[in-house]
ROTORKE-802713 format. One record per residue: x, y, z of N, C-alpha, C in turn. Coordinates in nm, 2 decimals, m for minus. Example, Ala and Ser with C-alpha at 12.3 -4.5 7.8 and 13.67 -1.06 7.14 Angstrom:
1.32_m0.57_0.78_1.23_m0.45_0.78_1.32_m0.33_0.78 $
1.28_m0.22_0.71_1.37_m0.11_0.71_1.29_0.00_0.79 $
END
This chain:
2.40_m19.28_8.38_2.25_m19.27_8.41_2.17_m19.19_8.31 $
2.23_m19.11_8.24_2.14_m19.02_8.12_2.12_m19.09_8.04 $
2.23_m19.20_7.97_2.14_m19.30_7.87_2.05_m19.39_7.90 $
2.04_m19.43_8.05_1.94_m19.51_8.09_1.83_m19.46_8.10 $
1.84_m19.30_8.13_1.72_m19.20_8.12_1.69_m19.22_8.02 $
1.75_m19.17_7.87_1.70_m19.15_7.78_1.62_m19.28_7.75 $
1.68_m19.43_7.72_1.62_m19.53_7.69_1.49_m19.60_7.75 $
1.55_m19.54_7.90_1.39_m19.55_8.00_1.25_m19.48_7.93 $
1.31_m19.35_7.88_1.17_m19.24_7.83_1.18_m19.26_7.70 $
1.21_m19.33_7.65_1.18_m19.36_7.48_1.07_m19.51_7.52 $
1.14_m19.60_7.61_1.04_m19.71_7.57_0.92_m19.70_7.69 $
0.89_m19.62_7.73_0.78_m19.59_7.78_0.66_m19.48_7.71 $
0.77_m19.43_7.60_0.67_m19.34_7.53_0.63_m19.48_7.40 $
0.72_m19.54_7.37_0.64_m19.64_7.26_0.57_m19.76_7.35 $
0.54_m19.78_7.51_0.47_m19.85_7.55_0.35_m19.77_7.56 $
0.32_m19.64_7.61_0.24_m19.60_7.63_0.14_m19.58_7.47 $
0.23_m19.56_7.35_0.17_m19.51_7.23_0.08_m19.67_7.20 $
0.13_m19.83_7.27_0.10_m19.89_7.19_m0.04_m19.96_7.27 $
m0.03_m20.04_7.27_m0.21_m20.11_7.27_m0.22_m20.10_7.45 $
m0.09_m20.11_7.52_m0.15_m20.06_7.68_m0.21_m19.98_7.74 $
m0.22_m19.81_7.64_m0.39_m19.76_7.67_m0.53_m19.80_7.66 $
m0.52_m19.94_7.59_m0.62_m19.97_7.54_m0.70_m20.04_7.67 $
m0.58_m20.13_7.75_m0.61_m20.22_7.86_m0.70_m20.06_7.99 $
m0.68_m19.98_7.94_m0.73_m19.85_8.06_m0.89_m19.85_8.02 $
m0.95_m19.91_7.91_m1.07_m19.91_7.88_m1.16_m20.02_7.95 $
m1.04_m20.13_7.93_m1.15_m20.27_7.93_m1.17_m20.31_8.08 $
m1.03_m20.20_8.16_m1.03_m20.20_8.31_m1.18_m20.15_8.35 $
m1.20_m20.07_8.29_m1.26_m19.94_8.35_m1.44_m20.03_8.29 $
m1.43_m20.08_8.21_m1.57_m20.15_8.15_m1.57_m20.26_8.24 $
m1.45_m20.35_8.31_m1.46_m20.46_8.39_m1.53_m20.44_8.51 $
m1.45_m20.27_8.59_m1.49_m20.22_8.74_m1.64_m20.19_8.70 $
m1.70_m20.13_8.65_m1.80_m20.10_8.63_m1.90_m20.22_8.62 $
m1.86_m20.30_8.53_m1.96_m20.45_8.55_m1.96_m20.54_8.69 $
m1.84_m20.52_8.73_m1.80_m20.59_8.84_m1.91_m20.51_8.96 $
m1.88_m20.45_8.98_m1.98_m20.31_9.09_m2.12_m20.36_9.08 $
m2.19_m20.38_8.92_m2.32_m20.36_8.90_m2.36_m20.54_8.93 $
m2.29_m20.58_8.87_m2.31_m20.79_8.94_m2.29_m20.82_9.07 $
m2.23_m20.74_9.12_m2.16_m20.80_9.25_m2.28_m20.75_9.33 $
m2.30_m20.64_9.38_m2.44_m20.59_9.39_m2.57_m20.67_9.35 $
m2.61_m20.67_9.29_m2.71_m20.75_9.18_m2.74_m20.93_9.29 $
m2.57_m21.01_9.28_m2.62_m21.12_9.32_m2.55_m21.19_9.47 $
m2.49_m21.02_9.49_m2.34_m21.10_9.65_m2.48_m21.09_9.77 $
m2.49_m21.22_9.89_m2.56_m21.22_9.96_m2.48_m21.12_10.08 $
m2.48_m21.04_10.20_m2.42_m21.03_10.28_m2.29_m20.91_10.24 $
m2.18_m20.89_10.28_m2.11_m20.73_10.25_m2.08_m20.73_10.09 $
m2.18_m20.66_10.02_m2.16_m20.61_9.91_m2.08_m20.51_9.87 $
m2.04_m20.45_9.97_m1.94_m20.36_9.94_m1.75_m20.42_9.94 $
m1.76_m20.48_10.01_m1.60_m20.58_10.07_m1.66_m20.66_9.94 $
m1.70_m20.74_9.85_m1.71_m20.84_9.75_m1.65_m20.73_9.60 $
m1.68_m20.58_9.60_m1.68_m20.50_9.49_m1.53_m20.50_9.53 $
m1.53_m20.44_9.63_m1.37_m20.39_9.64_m1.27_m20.50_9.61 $
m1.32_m20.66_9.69_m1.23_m20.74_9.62_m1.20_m20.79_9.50 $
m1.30_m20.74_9.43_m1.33_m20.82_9.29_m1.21_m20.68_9.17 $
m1.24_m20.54_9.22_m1.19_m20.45_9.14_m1.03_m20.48_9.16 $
m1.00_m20.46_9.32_m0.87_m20.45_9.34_m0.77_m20.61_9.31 $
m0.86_m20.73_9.29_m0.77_m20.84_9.20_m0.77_m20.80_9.08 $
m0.87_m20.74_9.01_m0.88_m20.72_8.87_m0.73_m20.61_8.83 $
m0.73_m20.48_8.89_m0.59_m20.40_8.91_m0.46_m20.53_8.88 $
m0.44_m20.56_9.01_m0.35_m20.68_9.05_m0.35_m20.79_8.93 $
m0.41_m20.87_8.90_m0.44_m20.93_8.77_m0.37_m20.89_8.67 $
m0.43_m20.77_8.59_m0.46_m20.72_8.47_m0.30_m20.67_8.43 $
m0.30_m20.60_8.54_m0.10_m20.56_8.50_m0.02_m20.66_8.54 $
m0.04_m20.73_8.60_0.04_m20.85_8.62_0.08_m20.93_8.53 $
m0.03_m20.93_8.43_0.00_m20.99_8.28_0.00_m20.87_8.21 $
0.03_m20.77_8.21_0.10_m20.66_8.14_0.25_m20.66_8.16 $
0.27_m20.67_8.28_0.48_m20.68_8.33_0.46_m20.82_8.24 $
0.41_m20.91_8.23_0.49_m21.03_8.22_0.51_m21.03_8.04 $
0.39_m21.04_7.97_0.37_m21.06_7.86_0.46_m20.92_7.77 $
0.46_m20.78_7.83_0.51_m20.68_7.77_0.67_m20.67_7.77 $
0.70_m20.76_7.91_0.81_m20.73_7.98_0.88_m20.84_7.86 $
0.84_m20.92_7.81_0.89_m21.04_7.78_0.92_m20.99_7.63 $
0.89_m20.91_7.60_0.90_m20.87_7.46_1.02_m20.73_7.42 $
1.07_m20.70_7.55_1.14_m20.56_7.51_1.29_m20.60_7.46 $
1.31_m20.70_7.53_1.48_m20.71_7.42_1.44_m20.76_7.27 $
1.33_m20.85_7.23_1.29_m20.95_7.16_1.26_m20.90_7.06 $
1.17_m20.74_7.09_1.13_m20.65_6.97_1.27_m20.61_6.88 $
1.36_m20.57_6.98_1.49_m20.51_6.92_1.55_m20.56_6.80 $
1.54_m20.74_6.88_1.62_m20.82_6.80_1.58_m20.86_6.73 $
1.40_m20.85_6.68_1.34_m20.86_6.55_1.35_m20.79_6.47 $
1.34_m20.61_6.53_1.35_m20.50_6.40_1.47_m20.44_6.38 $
1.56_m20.58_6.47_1.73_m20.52_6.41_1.75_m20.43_6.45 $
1.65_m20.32_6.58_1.72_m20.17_6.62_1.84_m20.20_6.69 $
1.85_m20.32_6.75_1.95_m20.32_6.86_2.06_m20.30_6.79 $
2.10_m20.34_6.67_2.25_m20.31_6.68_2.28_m20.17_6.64 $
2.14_m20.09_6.60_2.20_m19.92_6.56_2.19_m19.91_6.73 $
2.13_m19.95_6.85_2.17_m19.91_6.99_2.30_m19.91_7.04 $
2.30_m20.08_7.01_2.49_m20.06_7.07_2.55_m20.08_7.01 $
2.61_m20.02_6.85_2.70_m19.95_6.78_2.69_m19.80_6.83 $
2.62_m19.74_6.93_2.69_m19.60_6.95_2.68_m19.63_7.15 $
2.76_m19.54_7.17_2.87_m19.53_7.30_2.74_m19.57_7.42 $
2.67_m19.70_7.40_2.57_m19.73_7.51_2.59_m19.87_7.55 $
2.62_m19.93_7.68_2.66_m20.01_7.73_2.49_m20.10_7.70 $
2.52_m20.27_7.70_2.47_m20.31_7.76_2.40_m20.30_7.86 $
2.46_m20.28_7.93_2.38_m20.28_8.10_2.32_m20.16_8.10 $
2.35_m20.05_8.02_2.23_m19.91_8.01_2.11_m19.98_7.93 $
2.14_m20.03_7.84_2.04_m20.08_7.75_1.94_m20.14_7.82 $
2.01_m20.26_7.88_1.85_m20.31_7.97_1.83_m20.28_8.09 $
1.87_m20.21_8.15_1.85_m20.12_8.27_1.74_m20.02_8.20 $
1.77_m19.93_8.07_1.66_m19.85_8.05_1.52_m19.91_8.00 $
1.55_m20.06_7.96_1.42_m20.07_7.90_1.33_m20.13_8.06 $
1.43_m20.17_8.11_1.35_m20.18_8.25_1.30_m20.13_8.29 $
1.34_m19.98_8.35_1.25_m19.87_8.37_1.19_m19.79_8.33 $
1.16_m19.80_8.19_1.07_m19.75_8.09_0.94_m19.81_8.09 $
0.96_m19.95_8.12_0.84_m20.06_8.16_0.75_m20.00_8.29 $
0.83_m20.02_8.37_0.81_m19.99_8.53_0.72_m19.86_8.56 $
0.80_m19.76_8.46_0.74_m19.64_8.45_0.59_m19.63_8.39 $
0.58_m19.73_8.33_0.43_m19.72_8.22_0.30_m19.80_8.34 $
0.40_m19.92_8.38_0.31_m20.00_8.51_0.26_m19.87_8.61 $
0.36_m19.81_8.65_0.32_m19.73_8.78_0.23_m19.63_8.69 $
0.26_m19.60_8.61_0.18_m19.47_8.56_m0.02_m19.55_8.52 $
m0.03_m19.69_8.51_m0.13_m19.74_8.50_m0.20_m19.78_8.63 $
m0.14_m19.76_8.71_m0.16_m19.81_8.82_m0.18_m19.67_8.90 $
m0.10_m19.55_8.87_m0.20_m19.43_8.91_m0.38_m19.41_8.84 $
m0.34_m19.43_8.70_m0.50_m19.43_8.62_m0.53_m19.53_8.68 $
m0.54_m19.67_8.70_m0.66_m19.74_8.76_m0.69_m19.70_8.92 $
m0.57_m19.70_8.98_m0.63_m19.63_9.11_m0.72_m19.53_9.07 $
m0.72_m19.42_9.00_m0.80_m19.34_9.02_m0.95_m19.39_8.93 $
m0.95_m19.46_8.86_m1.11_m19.53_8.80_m1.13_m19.61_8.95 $
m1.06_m19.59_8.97_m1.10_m19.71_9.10_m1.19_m19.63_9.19 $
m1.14_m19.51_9.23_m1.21_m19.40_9.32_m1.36_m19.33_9.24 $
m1.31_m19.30_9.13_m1.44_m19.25_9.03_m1.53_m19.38_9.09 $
m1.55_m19.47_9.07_m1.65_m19.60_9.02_m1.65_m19.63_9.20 $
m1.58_m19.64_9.28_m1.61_m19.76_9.40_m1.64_m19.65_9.50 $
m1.59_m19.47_9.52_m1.58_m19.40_9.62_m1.71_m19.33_9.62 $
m1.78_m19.32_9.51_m1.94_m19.28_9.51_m2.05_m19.37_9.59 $
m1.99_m19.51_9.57_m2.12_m19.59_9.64_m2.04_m19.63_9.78 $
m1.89_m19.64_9.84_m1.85_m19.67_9.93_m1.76_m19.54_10.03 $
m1.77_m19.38_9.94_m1.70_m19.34_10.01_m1.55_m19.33_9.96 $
m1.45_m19.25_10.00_m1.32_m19.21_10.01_m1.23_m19.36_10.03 $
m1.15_m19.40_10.02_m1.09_m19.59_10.05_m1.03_m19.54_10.17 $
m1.02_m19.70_10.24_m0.93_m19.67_10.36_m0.76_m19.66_10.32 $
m0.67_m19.66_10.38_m0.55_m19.62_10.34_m0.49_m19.77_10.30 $
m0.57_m19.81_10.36_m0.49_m20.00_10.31_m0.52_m20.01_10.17 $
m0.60_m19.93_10.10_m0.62_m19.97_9.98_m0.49_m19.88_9.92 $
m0.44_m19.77_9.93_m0.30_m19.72_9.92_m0.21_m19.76_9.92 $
m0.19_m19.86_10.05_m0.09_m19.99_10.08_m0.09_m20.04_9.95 $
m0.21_m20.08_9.98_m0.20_m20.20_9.81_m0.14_m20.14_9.70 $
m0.19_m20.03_9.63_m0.10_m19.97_9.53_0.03_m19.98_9.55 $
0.05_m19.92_9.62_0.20_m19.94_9.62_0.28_m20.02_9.65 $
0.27_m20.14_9.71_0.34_m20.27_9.72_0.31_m20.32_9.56 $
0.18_m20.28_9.55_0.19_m20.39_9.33_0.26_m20.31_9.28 $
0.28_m20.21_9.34_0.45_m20.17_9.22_0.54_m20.18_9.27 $
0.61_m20.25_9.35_0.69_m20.34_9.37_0.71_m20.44_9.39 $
0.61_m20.55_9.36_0.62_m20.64_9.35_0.59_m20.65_9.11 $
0.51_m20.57_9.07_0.55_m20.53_8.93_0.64_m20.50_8.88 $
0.76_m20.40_8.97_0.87_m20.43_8.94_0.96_m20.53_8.95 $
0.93_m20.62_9.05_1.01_m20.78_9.09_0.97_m20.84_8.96 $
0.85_m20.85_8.93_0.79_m20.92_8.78_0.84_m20.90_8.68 $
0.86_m20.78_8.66_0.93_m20.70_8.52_1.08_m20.72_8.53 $
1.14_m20.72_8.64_1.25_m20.76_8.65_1.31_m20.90_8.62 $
1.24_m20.99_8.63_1.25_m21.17_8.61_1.22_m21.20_8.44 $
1.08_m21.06_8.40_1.10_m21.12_8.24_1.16_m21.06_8.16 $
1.22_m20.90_8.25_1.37_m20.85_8.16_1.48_m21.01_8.13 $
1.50_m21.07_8.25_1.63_m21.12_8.26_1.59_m21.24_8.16 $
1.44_m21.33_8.18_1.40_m21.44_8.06_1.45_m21.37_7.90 $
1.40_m21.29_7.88_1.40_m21.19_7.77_1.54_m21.15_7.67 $
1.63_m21.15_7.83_1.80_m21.14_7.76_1.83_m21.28_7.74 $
1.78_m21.38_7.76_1.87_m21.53_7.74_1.79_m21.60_7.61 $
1.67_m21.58_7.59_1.57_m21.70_7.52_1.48_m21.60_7.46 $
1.35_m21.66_7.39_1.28_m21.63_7.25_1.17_m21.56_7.35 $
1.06_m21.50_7.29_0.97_m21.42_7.36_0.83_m21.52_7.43 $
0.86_m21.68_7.31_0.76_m21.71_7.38_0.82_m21.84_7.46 $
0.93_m21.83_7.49_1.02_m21.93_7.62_1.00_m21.81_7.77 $
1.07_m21.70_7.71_1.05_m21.58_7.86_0.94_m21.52_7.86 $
0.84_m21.56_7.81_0.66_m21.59_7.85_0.66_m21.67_7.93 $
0.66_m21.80_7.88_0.65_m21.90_7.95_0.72_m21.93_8.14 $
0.84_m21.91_8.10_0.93_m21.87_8.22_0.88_m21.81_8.34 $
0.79_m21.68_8.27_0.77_m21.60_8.37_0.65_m21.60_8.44 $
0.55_m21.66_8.36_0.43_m21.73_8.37_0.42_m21.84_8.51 $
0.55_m21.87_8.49_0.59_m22.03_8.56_0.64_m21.96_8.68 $
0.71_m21.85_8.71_0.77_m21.75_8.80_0.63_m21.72_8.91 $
0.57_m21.65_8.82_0.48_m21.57_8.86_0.36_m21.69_8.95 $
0.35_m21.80_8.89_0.22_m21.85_8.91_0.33_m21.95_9.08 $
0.44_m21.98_9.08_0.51_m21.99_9.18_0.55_m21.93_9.28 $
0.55_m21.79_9.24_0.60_m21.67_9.36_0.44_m21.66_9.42 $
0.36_m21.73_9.39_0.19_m21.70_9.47_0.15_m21.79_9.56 $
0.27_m21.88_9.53_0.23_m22.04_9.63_0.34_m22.11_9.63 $
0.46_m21.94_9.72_0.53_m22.00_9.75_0.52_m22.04_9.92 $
0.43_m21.97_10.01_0.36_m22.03_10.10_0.36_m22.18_10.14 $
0.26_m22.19_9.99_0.19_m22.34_10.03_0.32_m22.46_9.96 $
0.40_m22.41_9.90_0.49_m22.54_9.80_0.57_m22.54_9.94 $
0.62_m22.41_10.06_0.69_m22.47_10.18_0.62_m22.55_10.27 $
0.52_m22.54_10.30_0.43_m22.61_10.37_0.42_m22.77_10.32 $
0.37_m22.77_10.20_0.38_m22.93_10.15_0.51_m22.99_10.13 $
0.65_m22.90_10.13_0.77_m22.98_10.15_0.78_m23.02_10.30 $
0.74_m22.94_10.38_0.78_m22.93_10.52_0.65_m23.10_10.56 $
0.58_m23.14_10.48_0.50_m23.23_10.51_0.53_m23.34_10.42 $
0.63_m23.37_10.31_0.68_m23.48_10.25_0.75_m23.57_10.35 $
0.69_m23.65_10.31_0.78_m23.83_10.35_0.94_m23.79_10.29 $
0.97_m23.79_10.18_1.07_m23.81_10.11_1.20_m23.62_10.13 $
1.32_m23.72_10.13_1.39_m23.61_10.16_1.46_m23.54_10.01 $
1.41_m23.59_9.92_1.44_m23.54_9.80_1.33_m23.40_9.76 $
1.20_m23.47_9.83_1.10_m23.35_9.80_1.12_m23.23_9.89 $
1.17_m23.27_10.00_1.15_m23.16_10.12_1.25_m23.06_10.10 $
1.40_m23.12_10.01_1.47_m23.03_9.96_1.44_m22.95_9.83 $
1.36_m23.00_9.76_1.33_m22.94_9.57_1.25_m22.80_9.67 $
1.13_m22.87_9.71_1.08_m22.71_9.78_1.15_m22.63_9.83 $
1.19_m22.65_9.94_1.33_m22.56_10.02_1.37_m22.47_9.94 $
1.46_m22.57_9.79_1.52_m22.46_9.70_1.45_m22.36_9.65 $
1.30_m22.45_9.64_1.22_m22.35_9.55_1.22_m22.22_9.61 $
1.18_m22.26_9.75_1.11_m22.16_9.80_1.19_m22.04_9.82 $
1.33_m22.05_9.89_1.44_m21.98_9.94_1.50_m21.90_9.79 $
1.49_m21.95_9.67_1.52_m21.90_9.51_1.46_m21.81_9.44 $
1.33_m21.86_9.46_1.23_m21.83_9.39_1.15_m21.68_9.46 $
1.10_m21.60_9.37_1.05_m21.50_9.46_0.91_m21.53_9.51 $
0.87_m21.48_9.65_0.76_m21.50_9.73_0.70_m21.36_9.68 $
0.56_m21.34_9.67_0.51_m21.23_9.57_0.38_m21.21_9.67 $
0.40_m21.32_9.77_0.25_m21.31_9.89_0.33_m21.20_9.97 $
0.47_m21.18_9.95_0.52_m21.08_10.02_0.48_m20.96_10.04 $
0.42_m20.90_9.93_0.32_m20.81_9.86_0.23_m20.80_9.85 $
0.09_m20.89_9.90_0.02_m20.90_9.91_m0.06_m20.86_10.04 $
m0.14_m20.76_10.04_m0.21_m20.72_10.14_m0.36_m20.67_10.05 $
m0.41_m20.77_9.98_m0.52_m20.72_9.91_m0.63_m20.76_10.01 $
m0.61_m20.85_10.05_m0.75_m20.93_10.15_m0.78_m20.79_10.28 $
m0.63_m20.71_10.33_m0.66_m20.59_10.40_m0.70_m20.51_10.36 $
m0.66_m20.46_10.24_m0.74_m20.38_10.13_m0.89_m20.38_10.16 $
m0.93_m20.53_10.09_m1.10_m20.52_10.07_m1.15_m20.52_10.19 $
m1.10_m20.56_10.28_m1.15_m20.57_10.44_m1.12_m20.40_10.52 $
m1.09_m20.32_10.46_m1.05_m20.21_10.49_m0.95_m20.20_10.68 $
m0.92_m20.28_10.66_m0.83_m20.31_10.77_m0.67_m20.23_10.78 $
m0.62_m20.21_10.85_m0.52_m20.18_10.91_m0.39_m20.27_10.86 $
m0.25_m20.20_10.81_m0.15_m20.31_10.80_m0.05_m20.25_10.87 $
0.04_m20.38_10.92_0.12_m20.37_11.01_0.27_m20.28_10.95 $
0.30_m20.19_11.01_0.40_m20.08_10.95_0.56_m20.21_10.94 $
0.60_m20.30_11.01_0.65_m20.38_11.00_0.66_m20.48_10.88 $
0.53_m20.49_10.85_0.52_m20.57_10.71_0.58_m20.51_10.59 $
0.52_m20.38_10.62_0.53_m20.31_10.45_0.69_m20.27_10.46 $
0.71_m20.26_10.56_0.89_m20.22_10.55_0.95_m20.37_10.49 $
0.95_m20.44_10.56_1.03_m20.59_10.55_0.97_m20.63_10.37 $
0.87_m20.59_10.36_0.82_m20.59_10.17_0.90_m20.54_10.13 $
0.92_m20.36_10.13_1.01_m20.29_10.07_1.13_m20.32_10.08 $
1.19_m20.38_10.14_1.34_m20.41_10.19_1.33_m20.52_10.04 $
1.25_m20.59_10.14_1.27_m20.77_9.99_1.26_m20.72_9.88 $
1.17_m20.62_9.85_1.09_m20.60_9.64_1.23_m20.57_9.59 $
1.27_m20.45_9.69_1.42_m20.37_9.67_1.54_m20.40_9.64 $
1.57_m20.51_9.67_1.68_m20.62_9.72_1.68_m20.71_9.61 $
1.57_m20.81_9.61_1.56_m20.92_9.52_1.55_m20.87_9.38 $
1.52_m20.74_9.32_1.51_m20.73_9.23_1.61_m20.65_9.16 $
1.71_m20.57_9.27_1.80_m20.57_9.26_1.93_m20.70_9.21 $
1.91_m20.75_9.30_1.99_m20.88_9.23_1.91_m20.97_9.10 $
1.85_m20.95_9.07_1.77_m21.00_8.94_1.80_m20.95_8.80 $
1.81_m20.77_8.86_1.86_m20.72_8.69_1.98_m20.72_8.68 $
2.09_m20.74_8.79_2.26_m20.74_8.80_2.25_m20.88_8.68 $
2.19_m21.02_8.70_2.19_m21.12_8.66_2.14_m21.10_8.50 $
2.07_m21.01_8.51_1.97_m21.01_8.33_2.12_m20.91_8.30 $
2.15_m20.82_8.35_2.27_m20.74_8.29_2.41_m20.85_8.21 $
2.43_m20.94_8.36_2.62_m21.01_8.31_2.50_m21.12_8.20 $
2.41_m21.15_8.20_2.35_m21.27_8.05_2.36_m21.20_7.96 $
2.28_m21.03_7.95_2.28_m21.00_7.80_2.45_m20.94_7.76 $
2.57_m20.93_7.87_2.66_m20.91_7.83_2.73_m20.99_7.77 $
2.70_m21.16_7.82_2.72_m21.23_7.74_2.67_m21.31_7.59 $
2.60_m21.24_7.55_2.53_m21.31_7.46_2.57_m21.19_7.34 $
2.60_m21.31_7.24_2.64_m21.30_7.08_2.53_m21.26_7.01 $
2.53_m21.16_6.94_2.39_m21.14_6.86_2.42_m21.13_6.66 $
2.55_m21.16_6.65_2.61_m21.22_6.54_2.52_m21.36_6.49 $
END
């Protein structure tokens, strides 16, 4: 676990040094525009319209930070050739991408404390202290950002950076409608469709799992039941996700 430590706090000190501070500005210029338009032209609760618009923007913004950053951390290695001074000395595979895992994770949650808190600076002046569902929210998108980060570690160990882009892109934009892809199999004529969904759905990660943003902006109440059966799944599935990116990058030749 100490070389996973160490590897974890090395690539979260060169994530944090590199252009993902930068995304803390254009957040913070977006909430701010968002507040002053939304205001400006929403008919009816102007306040529930800000809160939804900042807290997708959160949700959003790092969402394509796990995927696009996440997609690049074996890929950098294997371009500047560090990997083999890594594992030419006494560091397993599976520490290797276990630490870059949570070096990632580490930088998400640590952005996701700063935009929570631009979130309070900018939204708690004109609405007040948040209700605790907006807390919920935080913390389910870091576990469902770690489910994310965990699918483009494992694209990342098998293929090129812009295949486990792509991949994850394709993950991501499916784990949001995995809902509706069961719904439209469960309503196919054909028994070939009603199975491709099935697989999809039951394979593929559900990411609405996670999702309590609509409670959030509605400052509504969530069911203590929910958020546990979330935690159990983020915890679980993503668990079995890096076991899988571990036995790929053990098998792969970098000769």
């Amino acid at each position: 676990m100490t070389k996973v430590w160490v590897i974890a706090l090395n690539t979260f000190k060169g994530a944090v040094r590199d252009r993902v501070l930068y995304s803390i500005g254009v957040f913070a210029v977006l909430i701010i525009a968002s507040s002053l338009v939304a205001q400006e032209i929403t008919i009816g609760d102007q306040f529930k319209v800000v809160r939804g618009v900042a807290q997708s923007a959160i949700s959003v913004f790092l969402s394509l930070i796990a995927m696009f950053y996440g997609t690049s951390l074996i890929w950098r290695e294997l371009d500047r050739r560090t990997i083999y001074n890594v594992l030419s000395k006494p560091v397993s595979r599976a520490s290797f991408v276990l630490g870059k895992f949570f070096g990632l994770v580490m930088t998400l949650w640590l952005l996701i404390v700063v935009m929570g808190t631009l979130y309070l600076l900018f939204v708690a002046p004109q609405q007040g202290f948040p209700h605790v569902s907006f807390f919920v929210f935080l913390a389910l998108l870091g576990l469902e950002l770690a489910l994310l980060t965990a699918w483009a570690t494992l694209f990342s160990t098998a293929s090129s950076q812009t295949t486990a882009a792509a991949f994850t892109l394709a993950v991501f934009v499916i784990g949001h409608l995995a809902d509706d892809i069961w719904l439209f199999g469960q309503g196919a004529e054909t028994a070939w469709m009603k199975t491709l969904s099935a697989v999809t759905y039951w394979l593929l990660p559900n990411f609405e799992v996670f999702n309590v943003q609509p409670q959030a902006a509605h400052q509504v109440a969530i069911d203590t039941a929910f958020i546990v059966d979330a935690v159990v799944y983020g915890l679980a599935y993503t668990t079995v996700v890096l076991v899988i990116a571990v036995g790929v990058f053990n098998r792969r030749d970098f000769k």
